[in-house]
C-alpha positions in Angstrom: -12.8 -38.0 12.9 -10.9 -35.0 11.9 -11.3 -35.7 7.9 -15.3 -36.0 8.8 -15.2 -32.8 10.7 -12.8 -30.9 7.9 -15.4 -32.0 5.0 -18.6 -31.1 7.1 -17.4 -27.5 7.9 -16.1 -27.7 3.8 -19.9 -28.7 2.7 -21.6 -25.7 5.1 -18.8 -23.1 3.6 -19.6 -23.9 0.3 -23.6 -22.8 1.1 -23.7 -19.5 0.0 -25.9 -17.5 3.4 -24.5 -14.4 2.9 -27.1 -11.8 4.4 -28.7 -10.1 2.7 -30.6 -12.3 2.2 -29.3 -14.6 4.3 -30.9 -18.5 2.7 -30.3 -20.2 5.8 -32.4 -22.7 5.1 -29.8 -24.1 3.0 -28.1 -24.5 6.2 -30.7 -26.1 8.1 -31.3 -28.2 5.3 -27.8 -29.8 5.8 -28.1 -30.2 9.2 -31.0 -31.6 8.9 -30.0 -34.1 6.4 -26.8 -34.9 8.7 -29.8 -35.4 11.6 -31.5 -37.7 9.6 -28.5 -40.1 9.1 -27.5 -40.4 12.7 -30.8 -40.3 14.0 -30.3 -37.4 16.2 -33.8 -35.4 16.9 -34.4 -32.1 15.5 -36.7 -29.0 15.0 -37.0 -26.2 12.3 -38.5 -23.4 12.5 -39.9 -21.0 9.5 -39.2 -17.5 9.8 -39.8 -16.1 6.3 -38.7 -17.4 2.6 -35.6 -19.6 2.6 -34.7 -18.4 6.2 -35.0 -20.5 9.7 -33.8 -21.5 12.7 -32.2 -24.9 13.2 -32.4 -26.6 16.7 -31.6 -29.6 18.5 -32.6 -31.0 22.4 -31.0 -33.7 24.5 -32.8 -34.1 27.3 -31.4 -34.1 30.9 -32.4 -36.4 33.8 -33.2 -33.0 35.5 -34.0 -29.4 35.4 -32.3 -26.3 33.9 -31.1 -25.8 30.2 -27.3 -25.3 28.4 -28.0 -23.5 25.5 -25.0 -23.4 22.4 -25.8 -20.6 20.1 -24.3 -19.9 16.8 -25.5 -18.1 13.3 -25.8 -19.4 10.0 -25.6 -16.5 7.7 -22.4 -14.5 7.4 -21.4 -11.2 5.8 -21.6 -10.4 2.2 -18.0 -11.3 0.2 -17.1 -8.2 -0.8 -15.8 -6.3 -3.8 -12.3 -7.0 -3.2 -10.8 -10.3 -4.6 -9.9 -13.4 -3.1 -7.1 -15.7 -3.5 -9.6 -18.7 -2.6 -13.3 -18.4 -4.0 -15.2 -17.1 -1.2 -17.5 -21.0 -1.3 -14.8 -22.7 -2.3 -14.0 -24.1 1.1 -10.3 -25.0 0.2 -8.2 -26.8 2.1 -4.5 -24.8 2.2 -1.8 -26.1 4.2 -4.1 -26.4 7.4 -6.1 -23.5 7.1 -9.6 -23.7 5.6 -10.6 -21.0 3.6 -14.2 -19.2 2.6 -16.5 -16.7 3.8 -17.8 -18.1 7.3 -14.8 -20.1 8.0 -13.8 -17.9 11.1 -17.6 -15.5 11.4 -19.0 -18.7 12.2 -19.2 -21.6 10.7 -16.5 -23.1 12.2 -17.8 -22.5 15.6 -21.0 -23.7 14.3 -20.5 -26.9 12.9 -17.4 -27.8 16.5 -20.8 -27.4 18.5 -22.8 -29.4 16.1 -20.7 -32.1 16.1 -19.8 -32.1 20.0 -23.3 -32.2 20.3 -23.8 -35.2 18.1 -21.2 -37.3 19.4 -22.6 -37.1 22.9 -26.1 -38.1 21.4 -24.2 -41.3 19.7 -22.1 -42.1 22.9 -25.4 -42.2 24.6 -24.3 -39.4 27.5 -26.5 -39.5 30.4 -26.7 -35.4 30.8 -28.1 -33.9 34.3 -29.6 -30.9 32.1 -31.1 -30.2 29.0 -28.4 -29.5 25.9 -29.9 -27.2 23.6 -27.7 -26.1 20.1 -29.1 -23.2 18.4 -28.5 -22.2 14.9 -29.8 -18.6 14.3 -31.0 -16.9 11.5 -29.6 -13.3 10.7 -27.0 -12.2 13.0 -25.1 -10.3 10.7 -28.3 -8.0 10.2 -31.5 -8.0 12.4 -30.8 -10.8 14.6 -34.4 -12.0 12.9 -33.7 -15.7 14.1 -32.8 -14.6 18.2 -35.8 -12.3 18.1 -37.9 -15.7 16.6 -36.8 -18.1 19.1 -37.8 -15.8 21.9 -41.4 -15.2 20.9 -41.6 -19.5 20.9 -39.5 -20.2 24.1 -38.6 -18.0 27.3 -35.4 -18.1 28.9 -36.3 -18.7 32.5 -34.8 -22.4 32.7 -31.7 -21.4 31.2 -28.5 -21.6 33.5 -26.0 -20.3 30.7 -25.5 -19.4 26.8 -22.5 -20.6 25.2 -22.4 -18.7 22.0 -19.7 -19.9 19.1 -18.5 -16.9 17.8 -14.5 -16.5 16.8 -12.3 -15.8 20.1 -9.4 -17.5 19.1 -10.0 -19.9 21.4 -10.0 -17.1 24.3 -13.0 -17.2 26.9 -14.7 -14.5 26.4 -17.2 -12.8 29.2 -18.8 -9.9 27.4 -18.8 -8.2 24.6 -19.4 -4.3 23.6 -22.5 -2.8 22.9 -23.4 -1.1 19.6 -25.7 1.9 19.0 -25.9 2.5 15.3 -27.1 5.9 14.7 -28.5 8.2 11.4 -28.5 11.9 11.0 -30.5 13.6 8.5 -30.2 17.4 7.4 -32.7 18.8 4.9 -31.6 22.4 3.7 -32.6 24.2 0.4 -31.6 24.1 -3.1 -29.8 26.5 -5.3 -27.6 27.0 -8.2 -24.0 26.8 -6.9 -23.5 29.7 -8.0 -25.6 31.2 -5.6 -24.8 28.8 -2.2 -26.6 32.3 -0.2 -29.8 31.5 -2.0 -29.7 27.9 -0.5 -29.2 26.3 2.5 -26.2 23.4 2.3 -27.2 20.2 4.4 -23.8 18.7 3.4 -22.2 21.9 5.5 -24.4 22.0 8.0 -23.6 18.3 8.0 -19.8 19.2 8.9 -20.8 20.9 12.2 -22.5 17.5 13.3 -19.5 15.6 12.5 -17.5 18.2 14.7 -20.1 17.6 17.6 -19.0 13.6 17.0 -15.2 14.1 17.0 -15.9 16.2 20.8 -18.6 13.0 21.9 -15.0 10.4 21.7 -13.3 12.3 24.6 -16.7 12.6 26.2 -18.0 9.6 26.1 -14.8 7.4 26.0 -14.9 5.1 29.2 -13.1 1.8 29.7 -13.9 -0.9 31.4 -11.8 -4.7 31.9 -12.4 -6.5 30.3 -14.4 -4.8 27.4 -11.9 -2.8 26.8 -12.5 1.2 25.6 -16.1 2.5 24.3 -15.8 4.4 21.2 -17.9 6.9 19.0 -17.3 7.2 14.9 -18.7 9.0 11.9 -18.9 6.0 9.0 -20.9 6.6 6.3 -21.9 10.4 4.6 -24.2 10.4 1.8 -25.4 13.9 -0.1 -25.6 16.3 -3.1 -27.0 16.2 -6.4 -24.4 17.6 -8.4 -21.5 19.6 -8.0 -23.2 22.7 -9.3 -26.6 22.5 -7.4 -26.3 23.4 -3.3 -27.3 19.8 -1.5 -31.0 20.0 0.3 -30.3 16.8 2.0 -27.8 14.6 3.7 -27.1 11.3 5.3 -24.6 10.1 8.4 -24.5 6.9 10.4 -22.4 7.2 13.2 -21.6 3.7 14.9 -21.3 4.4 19.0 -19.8 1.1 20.8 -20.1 1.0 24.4 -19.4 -0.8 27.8 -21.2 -0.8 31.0 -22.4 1.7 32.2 -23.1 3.6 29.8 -26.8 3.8 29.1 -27.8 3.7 25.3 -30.8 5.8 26.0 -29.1 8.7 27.4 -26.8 8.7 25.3 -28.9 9.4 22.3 -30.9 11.8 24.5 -27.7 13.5 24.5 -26.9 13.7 21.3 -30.5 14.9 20.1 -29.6 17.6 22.6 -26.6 19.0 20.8 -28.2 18.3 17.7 -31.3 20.5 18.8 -29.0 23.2 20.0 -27.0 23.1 16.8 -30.1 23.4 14.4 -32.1 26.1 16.8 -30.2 28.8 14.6 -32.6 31.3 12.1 -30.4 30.0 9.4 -30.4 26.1 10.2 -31.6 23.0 8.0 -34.3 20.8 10.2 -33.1 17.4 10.9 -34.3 14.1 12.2 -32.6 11.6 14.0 -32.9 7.6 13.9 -31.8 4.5 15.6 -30.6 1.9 13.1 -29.4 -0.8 15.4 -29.5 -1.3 19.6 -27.5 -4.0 21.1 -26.4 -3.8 24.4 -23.1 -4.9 26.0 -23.0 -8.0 27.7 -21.1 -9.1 30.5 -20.6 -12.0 32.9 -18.8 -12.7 36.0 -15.8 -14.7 35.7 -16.8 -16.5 38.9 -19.9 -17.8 37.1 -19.6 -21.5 37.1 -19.8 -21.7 32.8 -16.6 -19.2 33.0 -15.3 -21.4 35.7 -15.6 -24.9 33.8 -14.9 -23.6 30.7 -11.3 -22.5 32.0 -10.9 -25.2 34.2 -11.3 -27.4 30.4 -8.3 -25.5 29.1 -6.3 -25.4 32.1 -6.7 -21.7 32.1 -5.7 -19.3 35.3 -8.7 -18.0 37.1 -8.0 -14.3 35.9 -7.5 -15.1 31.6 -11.2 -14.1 30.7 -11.5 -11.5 27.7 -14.0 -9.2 26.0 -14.6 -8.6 22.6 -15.7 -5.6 20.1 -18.6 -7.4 17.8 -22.1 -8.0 19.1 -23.4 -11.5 19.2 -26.8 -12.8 19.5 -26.2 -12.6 23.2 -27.6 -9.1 23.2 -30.8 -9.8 22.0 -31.6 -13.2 23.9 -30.0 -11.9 27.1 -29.5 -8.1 26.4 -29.7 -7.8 30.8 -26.7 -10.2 30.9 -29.2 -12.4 33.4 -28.2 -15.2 32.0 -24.1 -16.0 32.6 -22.9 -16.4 28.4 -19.6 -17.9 27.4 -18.5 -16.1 24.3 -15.9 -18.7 22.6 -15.1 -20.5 18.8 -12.1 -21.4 16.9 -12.1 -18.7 14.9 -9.9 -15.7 14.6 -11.8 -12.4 15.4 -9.5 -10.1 12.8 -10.8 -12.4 10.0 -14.0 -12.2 10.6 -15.8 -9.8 7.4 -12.5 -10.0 5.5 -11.5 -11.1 2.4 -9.5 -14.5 2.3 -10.8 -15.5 5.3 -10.1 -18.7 7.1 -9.7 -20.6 10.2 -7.3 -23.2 11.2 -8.1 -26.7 11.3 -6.6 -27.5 14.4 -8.4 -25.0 16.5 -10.9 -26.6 14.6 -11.2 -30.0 16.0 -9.7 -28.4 19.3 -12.9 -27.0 19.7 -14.9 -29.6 19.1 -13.7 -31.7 21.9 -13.3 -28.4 24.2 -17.7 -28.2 23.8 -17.9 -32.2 24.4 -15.7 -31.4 27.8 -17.6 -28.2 28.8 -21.1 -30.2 28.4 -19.3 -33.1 30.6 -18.5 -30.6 33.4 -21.7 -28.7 33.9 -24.2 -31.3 32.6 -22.9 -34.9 33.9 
């Protein structure tokens, strides 16, 4: 079983997703071949060229619906080299390496396969099992956003999504509100910057508002841990003799509950508006880039309960996490109680030389087969 399970999550490393522009159907196709060999029913659904969703329904004897979620594209390699090709999906002294290994795929395929094996053990299940395999996490969420406009989420009791936790159980995860700033000033010859107006400078004096926003906004809250606020990506100038009439920053804001994503950019348009209402001062314009809400679920919820009662865990050893999963968008309320766990290690997740290890591997596997057996038999 384990050599079977190493060489399936090999084949899906070795599929290059990475998103932009994402090609899961490359993915889907390979489940869908591995479907067809075992007999185990299975829809796809077309969301644009070369992308989809992947899905897969056992039946229960009654109503309510388990829903295991998990992505198939993952970030882009990267400029800096690797040790291991980034599709190699080599097999190094336990540890499997490639870009997916931990940020998903490993999570991915241990839900796949629980899922299969209760199928060929014939598991009479008192709910419906649904596994989910997402387009476009790592961008727009394109694939969450799809599956909602085809099914609701009334009937279902809880989300288990697969994303790497180390093999923690995870109740929430941060929020993240990606911001841009724009400045448009005036152009001059550098030799005359009082003929001009400098967006890059005036620029400087937003980032100064941002540095006082991390002391004012900084809450904390267990176990999410602390909210933060950051200035990560400056663009402007045309040359170093010619005064800049534009400028770009994205500021990435992360946040816990409850902090309210729409006052907090009401807030910062504020400042911003106060800032630019000087005689001398560039307009501006302000844009959200990304929303996702924080998610969080009681520990007392009965898919937190089971799924620490399956690893022998005490009642209080639930964590949070930074990223943003798919939760947000197909239950950005947090009405729906959502078990955040995988085999993969969070820190490797978007890094070069990334991996997992093969026993939390196949851990994982049989920890989804046991969580299904507690809240579905």
């Amino acid at each position: 079983m384990e050599a079977e399970a190493v060489q399936f999550l090999q084949e899906l490393i070795r599929i290059d997703s990475t998103n932009p522009p994402g090609n899961e159907n490359n993915v889907t196709k390979k489940l869908a071949e591995r479907c067809d060999e075992t007999g185990l029913p299975y829809k796809i659904t077309d969301i644009e060229s070369n992308r989809s969703n992947f899905e897969i329904s056992l039946k229960g004897e009654g109503k309510g619906k388990l829903i295991f979620c998990g992505h198939m594209d993952t970030v882009l390699a990267g400029e800096q080299p690797w040790k291991y090709s980034p599709f190699c999906g080599e097999l190094v002294e336990e540890k499997l390496y490639g870009r997916g290994a931990s940020d998903m795929k490993s999570g991915l395929a241990a839900m796949f396969l629980a899922i299969e094996s209760l199928f060929q053990e014939k598991q009479e299940l008192s709910k419906e099992i649904v596994f989910l395999a997402t387009a476009g996490e790592e961008v727009d969420s394109c694939g969450a956003r799809q599956y909602l406009q085809d099914d609701d989420m009334r009937e279902v009791e809880a989300l288990v999504i697969g994303e790497p936790t180390n093999e923690k159980v995870v109740v929430g995860h941060k929020g993240a509100l990606w911001v841009e700033v724009v400045t448009f000033g005036k152009t001059a010859h550098g030799a005359m910057p009082d003929q001009g107006i400098n967006a890059v400078e005036w620029m400087g004096r937003v980032i100064q508002i941002v540095e006082s926003l991390k002391l004012d906004w900084k809450i904390s809250k267990s176990p999410l841990g602390e909210s933060s606020v950051s200035a990560n990506k400056m663009e402007g100038g045309v040359q170093t003799n010619v005064i800049p009439d534009r400028c770009t920053l994205n500021i990435d804001i992360r946040t816990v509950a409850p902090q309210s994503h729409e006052q907090l950019f009401a807030e910062l348009r504020q400042k911003l508006n106060d800032l630019f209402s000087k005689e001398d001062a560039p307009t501006f314009e302000m844009n959200e880039l990304l929303n996702r809400p924080s998610i969080l679920t009681d520990k007392s919820s009965p898919i937190i309960t089971k799924a620490l009662s399956v690893k022998e865990n005490d009642p209080d050893s639930v964590y949070g996490v930074s990223y943003y999963t798919d939760g947000a968008v197909l239950n950005p309320e947090s009405a729906v109680p959502t078990l955040i766990y995988g085999p993969g290690n969070e820190k490797l997740a978007h890094q070069p030389n990334e991996y997992v290890d093969v026993d939390a591997y196949v851990r994982s596997i049989d920890f989804y087969k046991q969580l299904i057996r507690a809240y579905a038999t």
